[in-house]
ROLUM-253080 format. One line per 5 residues: number of its first residue (from 1); their letters; for each residue x, y, z of C-alpha. Coordinates in Angstrom, 2 decimals, padded with zeros to 5 digits. Layout:
N
NUM) a) X:Y:Z; ... $
This chain:
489
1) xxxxx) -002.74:040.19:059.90; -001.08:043.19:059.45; -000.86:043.01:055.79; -002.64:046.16:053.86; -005.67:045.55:051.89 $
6) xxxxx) -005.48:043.26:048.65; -006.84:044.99:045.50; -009.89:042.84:045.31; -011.14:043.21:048.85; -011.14:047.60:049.03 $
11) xxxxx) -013.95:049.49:048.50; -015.40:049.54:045.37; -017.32:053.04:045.96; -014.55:054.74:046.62; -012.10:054.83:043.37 $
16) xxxxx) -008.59:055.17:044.51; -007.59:058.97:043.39; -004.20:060.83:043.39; -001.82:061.27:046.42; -002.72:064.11:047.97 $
21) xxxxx) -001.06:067.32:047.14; 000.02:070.61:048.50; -002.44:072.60:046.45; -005.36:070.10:048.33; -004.78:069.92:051.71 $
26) xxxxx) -007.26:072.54:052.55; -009.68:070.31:050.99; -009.50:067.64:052.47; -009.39:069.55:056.26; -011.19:068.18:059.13 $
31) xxxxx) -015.00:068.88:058.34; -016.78:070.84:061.06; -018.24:069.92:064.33; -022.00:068.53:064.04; -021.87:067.69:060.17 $
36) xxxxx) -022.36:063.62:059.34; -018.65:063.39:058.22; -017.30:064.71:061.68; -017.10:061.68:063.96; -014.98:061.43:066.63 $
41) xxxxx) -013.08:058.16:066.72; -015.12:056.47:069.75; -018.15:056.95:067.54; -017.30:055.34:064.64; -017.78:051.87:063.80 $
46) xxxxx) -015.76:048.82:063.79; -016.44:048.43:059.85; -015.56:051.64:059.56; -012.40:051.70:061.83; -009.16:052.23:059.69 $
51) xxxxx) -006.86:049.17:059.53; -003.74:049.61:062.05; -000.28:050.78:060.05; 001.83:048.22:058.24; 005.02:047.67:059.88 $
56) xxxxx) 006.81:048.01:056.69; 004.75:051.39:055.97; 006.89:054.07:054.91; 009.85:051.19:053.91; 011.01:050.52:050.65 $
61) xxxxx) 010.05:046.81:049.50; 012.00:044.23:047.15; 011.47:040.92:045.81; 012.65:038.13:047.82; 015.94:037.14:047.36 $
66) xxxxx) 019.85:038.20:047.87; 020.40:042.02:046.59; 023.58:042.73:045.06; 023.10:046.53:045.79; 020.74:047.36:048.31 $
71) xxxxx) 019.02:050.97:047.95; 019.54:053.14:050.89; 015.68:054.11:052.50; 013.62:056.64:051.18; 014.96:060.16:053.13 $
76) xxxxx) 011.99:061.74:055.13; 011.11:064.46:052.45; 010.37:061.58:050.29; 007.19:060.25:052.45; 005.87:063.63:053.79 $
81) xxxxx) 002.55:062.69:051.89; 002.42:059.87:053.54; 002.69:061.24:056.76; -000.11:064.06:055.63; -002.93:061.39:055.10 $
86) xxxxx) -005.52:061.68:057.72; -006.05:058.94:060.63; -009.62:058.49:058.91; -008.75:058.51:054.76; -008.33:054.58:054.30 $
91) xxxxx) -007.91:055.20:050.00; -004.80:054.16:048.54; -002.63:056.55:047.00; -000.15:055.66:044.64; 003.16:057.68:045.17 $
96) xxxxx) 004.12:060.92:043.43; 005.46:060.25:039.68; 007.53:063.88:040.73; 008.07:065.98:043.93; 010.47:069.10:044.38 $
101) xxxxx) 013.51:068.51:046.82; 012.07:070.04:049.66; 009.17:067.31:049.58; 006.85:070.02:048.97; 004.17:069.21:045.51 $
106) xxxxx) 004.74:071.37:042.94; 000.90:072.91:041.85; -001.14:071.36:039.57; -001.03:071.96:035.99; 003.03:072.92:036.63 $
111) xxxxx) 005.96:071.09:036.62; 008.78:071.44:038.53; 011.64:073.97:038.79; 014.53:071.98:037.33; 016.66:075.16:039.22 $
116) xxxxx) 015.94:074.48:042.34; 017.58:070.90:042.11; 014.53:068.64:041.13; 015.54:065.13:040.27; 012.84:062.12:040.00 $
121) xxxxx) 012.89:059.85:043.38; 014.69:056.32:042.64; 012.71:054.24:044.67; 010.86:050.94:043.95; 007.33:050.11:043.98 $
126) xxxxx) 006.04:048.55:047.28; 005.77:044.86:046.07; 002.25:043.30:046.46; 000.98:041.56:049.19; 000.35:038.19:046.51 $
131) xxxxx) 003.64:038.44:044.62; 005.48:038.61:048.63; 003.54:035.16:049.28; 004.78:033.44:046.55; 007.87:031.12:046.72 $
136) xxxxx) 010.97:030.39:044.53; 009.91:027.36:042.13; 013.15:024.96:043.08; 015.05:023.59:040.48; 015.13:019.83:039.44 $
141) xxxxx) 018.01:018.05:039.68; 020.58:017.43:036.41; 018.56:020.40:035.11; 020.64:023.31:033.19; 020.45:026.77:033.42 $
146) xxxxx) 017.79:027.23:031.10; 015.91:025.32:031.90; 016.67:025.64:036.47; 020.07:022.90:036.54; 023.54:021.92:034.98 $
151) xxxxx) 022.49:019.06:032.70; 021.49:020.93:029.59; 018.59:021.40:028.36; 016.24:018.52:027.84; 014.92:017.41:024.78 $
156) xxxxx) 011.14:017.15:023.27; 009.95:013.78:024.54; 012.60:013.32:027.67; 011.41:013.45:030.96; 013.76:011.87:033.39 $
161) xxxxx) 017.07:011.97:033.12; 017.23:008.60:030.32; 018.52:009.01:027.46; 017.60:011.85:025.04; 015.12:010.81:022.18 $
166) xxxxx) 016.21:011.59:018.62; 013.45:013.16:016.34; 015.48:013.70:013.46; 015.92:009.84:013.08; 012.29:009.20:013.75 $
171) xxxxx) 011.50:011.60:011.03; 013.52:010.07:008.63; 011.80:007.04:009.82; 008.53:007.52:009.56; 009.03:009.50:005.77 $
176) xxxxx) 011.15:006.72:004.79; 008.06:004.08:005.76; 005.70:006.99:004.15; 007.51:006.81:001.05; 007.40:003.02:000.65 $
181) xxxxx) 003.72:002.53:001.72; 002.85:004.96:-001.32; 005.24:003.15:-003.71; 003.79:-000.34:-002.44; 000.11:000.98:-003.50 $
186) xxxxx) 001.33:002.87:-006.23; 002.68:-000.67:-007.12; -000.36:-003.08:-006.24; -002.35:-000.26:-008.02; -000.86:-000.16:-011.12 $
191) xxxxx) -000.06:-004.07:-011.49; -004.50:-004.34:-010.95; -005.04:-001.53:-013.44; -002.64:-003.60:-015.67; -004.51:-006.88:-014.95 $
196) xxxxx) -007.51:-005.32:-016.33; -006.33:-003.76:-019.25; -004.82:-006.54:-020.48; -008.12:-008.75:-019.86; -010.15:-006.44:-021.92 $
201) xxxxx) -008.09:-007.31:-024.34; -008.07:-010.91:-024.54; -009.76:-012.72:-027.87; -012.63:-014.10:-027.02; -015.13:-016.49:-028.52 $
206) xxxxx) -018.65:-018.83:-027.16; -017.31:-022.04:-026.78; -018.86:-023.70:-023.45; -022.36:-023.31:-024.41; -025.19:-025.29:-022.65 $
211) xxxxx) -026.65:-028.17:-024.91; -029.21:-031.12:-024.31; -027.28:-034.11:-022.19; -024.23:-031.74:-021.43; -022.31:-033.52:-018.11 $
216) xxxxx) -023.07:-032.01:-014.92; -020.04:-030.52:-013.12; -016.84:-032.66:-011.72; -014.93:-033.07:-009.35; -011.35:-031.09:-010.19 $
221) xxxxx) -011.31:-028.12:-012.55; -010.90:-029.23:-016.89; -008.94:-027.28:-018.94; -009.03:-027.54:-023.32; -006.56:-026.24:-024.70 $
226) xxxxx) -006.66:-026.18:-028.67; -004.01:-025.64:-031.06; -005.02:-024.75:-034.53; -002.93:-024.88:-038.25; -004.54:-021.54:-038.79 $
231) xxxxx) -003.13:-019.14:-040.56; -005.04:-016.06:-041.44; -002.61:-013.83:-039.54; 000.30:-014.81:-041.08; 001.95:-012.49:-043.92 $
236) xxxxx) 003.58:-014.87:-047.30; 006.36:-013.97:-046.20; 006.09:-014.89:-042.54; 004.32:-018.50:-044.14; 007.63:-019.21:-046.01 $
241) xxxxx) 009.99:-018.00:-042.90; 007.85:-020.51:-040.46; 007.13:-023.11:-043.10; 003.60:-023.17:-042.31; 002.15:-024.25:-045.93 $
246) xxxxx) -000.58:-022.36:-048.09; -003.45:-024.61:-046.43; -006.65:-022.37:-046.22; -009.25:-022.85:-043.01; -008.16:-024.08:-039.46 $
251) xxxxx) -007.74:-027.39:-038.49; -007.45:-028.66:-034.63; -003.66:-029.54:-034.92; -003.45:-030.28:-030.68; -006.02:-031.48:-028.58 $
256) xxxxx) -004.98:-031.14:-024.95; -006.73:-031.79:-021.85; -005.35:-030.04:-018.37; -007.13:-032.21:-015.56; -006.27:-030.99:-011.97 $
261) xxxxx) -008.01:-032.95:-009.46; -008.70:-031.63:-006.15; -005.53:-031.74:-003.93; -003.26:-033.37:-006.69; -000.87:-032.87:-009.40 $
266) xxxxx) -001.97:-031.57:-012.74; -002.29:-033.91:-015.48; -001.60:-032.51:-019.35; -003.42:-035.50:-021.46; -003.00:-035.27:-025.08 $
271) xxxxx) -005.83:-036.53:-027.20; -004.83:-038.02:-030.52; -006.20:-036.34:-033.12; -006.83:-039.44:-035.20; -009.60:-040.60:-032.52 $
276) xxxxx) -012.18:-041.63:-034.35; -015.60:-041.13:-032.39; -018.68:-039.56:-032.81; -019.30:-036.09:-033.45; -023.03:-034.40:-033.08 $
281) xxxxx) -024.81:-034.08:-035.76; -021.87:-035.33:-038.81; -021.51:-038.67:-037.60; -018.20:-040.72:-037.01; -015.36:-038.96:-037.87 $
286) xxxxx) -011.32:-038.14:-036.52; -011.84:-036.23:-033.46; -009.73:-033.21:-035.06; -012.58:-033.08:-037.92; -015.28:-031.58:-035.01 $
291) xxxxx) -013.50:-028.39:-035.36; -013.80:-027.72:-038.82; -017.42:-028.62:-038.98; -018.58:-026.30:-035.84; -015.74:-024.46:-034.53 $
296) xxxxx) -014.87:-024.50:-030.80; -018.71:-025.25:-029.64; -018.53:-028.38:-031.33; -014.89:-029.69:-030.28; -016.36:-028.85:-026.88 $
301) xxxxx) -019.32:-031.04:-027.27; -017.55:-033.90:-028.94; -015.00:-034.04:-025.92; -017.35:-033.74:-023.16; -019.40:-036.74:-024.86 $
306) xxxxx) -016.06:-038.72:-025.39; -014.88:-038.34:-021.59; -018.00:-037.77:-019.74; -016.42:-034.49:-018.05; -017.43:-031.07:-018.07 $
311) xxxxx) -014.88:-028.65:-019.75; -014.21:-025.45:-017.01; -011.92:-023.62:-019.91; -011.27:-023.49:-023.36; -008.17:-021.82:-025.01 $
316) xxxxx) -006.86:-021.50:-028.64; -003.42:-021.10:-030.25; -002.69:-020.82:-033.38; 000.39:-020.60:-035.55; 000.50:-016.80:-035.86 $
321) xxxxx) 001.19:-016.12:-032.18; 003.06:-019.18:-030.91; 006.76:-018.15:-032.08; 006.31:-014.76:-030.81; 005.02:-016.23:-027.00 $
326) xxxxx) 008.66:-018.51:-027.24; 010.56:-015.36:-028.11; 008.95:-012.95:-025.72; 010.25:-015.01:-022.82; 013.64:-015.26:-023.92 $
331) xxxxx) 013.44:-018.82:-025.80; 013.14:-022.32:-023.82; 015.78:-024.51:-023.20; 015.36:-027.75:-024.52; 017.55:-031.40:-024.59 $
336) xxxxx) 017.00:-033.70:-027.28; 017.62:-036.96:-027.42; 018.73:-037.30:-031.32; 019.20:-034.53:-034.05; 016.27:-033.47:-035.69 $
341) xxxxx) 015.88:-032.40:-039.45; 012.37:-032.02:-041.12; 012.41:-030.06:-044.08; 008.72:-029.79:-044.04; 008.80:-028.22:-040.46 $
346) xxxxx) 011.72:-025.95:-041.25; 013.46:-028.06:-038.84; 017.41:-029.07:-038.20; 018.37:-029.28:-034.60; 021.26:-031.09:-033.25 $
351) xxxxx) 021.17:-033.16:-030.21; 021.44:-032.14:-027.18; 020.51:-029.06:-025.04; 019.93:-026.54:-026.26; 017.54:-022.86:-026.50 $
356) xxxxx) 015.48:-022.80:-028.95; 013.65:-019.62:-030.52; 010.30:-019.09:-031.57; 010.46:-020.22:-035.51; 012.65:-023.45:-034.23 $
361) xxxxx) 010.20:-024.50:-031.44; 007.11:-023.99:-033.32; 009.05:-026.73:-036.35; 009.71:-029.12:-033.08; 005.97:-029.04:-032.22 $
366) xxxxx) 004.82:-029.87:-035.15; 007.16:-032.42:-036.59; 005.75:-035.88:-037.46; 009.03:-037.57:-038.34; 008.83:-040.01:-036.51 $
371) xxxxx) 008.47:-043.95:-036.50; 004.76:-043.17:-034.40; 004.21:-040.34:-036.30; 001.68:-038.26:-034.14; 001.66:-040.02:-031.10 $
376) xxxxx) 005.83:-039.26:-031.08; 004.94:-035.74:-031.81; 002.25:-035.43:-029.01; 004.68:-036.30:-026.46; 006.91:-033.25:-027.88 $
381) xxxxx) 003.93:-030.81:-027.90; 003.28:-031.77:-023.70; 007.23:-031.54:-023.01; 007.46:-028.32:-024.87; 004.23:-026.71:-023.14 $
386) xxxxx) 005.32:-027.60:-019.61; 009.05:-026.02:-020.39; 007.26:-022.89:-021.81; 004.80:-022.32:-018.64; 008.24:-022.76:-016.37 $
391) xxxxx) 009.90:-020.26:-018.29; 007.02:-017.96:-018.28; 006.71:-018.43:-014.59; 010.30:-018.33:-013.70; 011.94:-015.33:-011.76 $
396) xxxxx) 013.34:-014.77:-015.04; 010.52:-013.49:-016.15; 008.21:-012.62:-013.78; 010.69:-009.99:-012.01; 012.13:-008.80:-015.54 $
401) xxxxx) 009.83:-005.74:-016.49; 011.48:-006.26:-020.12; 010.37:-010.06:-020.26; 006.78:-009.98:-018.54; 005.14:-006.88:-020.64 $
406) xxxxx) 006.05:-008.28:-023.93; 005.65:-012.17:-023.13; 001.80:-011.03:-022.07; 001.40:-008.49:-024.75; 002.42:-011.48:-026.94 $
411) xxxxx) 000.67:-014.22:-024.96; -003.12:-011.92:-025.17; -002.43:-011.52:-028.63; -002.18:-015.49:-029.44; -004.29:-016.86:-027.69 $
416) xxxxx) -008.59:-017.09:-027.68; -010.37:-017.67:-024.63; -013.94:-018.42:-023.57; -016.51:-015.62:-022.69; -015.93:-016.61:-019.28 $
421) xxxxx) -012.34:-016.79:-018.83; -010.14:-014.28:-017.49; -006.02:-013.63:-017.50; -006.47:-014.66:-013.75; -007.78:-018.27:-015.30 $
426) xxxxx) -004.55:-018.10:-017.58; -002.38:-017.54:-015.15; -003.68:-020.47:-012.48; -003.19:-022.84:-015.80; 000.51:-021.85:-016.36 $
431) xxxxx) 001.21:-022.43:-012.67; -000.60:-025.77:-012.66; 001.91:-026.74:-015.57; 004.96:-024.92:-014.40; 006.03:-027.78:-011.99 $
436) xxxxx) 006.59:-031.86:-013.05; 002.47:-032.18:-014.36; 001.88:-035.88:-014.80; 002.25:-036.23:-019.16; 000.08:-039.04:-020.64 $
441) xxxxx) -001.45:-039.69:-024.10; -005.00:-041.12:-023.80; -005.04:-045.02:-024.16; -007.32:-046.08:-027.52; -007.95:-049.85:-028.43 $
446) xxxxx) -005.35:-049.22:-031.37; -005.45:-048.50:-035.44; -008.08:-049.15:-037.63; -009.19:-048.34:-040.88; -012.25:-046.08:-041.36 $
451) xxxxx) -013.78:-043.87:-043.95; -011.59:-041.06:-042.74; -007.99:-043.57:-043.64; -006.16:-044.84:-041.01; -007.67:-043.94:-037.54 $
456) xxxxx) -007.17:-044.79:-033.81; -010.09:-047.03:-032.24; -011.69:-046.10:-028.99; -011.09:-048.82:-026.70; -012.26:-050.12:-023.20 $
461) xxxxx) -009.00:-048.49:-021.71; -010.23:-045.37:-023.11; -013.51:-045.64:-021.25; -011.58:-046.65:-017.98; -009.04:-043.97:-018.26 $
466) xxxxx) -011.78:-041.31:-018.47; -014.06:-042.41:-015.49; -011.32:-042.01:-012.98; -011.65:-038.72:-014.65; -015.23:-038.23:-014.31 $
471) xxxxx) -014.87:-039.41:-010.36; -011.91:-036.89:-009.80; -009.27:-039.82:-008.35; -005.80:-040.51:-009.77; -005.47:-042.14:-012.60 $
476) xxxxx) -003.50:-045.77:-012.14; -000.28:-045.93:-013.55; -000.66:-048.68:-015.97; -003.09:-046.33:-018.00; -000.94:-043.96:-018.69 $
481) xxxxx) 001.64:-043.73:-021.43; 005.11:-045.05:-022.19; 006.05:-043.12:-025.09; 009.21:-040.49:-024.48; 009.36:-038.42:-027.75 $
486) xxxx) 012.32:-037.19:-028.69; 012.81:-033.97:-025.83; 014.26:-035.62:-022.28; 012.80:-035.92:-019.26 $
């Protein structure tokens, strides 16, 4: 109530102007009797009526709070413009920024006589009617003094008194996760990018064309895998180090069939190569003779006639890339159940186990001395190929930067693949074989004697053994094989 004026509610119209001075008093006299300023006070209005006196007018103000050093009060000279104002001027005036000793204004335009003892007055400003209102904030408990209280200052991301977080770990944290998220892509990048280069690569030929009375799909996914006596990218000198021969062309040394029926164990099925059965459009002849009259198209066609099954895959091997596929992964371990020594193969192992390199396993897989001659040597090749594809797959390898790049490098380089099939397809075929696969030789109805010498016949176990085939179901034990080879189980 008795609070002076706040800023926002005086007059606007009237601007507040300088404290009166000595030099205007006379201007600012009583106006005379009868003119519209001179009012006595019963006439005036109640707008217009000034506002009573502050109590604290004339007082020196401070902030709230304990003083260390209170200022004595202002002496009387100090307010005598105060005391000047008239009854009816309601305009703030700020205080004098100089006065003489004597309270009296020095004139305008002049300043004051430093002689006669001036000296600036040391009073403070009247404090605000607002900033008087407000209240000390109080401090929170287990606060410091920084921040209002004794517990130290608290810590980004602490708002009770728990315990302080720790943003330096959580940094390290979250760049430490940063870091491996970008080497994890950088990783799964890279090894795609590298799955695609290396398919581009891969030697590729037509072999599972469409033809007239081609078997519809099968149950289970059919693999052909073909290895040839070619050697048109062998050196002399790499012909007399593997003992390969001087034979021209490229003959169908292996004929192996991967069968994986649905939800089952693989099956590696070796196909003699003395089969004698028909081949379209050259008659009866061994099955291993298809080859060299039509290439891989025609070994296709004469095996899907023979079993009935459609083939999913084809892939070739010859002699110039098989050695270096052994060495790349670091040799296979093989035991053996007698010595070995075949001049004619380059070959003289010992028994036992043993690791053998690329020129030595390549001599083991081809080997006929035997008492069965190629159905002995057969069994070898399917024990050999199922000890390679669990070394290839082995931690070994896989995990060894040093092993995997050459033993693919190698492995693309070997090997010739249908139009169709990727290194994904490759790779699903070595893990199919890396485990125990089921090994069998297909059954025939024994030797006979043909226009191509001595020949196996094509019996009624050899139709029975394929339609389980054809029907994707296991094949019962007493159709498959007996023979061991030489290389233990």
């Amino acid at each position: 109530m008795n609070e002076p004026d706040p800023p926002m509610m005086r007059r606007r119209d009237v601007p507040p102007g300088p404290a009166p001075r000595a030099g205007d008093r006379a201007r600012h006299a009583a106006p005379p009797p009868g003119s519209p300023q001179h009012r006595s006070p019963q006439h005036r209005s109640p707008q217009h009526r000034p506002p009573p006196p502050h109590p604290d007018a004339g007082r020196t103000r401070q902030a709230p709070g304990p003083r260390r050093n209170p200022v004595p009060p202002a002496p009387p000279e100090a307010t005598a413009h105060l005391r000047d104002r008239r009854d009816d001027d309601t305009r703030y005036r700020p205080p004098l920024a100089w006065s003489d000793a004597s309270g009296s204004a020095s004139p305008a335009g002049s300043r004051p006589d430093h002689r006669q003892g001036y000296a600036p007055p040391q009073r403070p400003e009247p404090v605000p009617a607002a900033d008087r209102l407000r209240r000390p904030v109080p401090q929170r408990a287990g606060s410091s003094a920084r921040d209002g209280g004794p517990g130290g200052p608290r810590r980004p991301g602490s708002r009770s008194g728990g315990p302080p977080a720790k943003p330096r770990r959580r940094r390290r944290r979250l760049r430490l996760g940063r870091l491996m998220l970008v080497t994890l892509l950088v990783l799964v990048v890279g090894s795609i990018g590298l799955v695609f280069y290396y398919d581009s690569k891969l030697h590729r030929t037509d072999a599972l064309t469409s033809y007239a009375g081609r078997p519809a799909d099968t149950p289970g996914t059919n693999w052909l895998i073909v290895g040839t006596d070619s050697r048109a990218e062998l050196s002399d000198a790499e012909r007399a180090e593997l003992s390969t021969g001087d034979s021209d062309g490229s003959r169908t040394d292996t004929i192996m069939m991967v069968y994986k029926p649905p939800g089952e164990d693989a099956m590696l099925i070796s196909i003699p190569r003395d089969l004698y059965v028909p081949i379209p459009g050259q008659g009866s002849h061994k099955i291993n003779a298809a080859f060299n009259f039509g290439g891989p198209q025609l070994l296709v066609q004469t095996v899907e006639q023979l079993t009935g099954a459609r083939i999913d895959h084809y892939v070739e091997i010859g002699f110039g890339g098989f050695d270096q596929v052994v060495d790349a992964v670091g040799g296979v371990n093989i035991c053996l159940d007698q010595p070995l020594n075949d001049p004619k193969a380059g070959l003289n192992l010992p028994a036992g186990c043993q690791d053998l390199n690329g020129q030595e396993a390549l001599g083991l897989v081809r080997t006929r001395a035997f008492p069965n001659a190629d159905l002995e040597r057969i069994e070898n090749q399917r024990k050999f190929l199922s000890a390679l594809m669990a070394k290839a797959t082995s931690p070994e390898v896989l995990l060894n930067p040093f092993r995997l790049i050459p033993f693919v490098n190698s492995a693309v380089d070997a090997v010739t693949v249908d139009e169709g099939d990727h290194l994904w397809n490759l790779a699903g075929l070595a893990w199919s074989l890396r485990g125990d696969p089921i090994t069998t030789t297909t059954p025939t109805g024994g030797s006979e004697y043909t226009s191509d010498g001595d020949s196996l016949a094509v019996g009624d176990n050899t139709e029975q053994f394929f339609t389980y085939i054809r029907q994707g179901a296991p094949v019962p034990e007493d159709l498959l094989s007996t023979q061991t080879g030489v290389i233990g189980g």
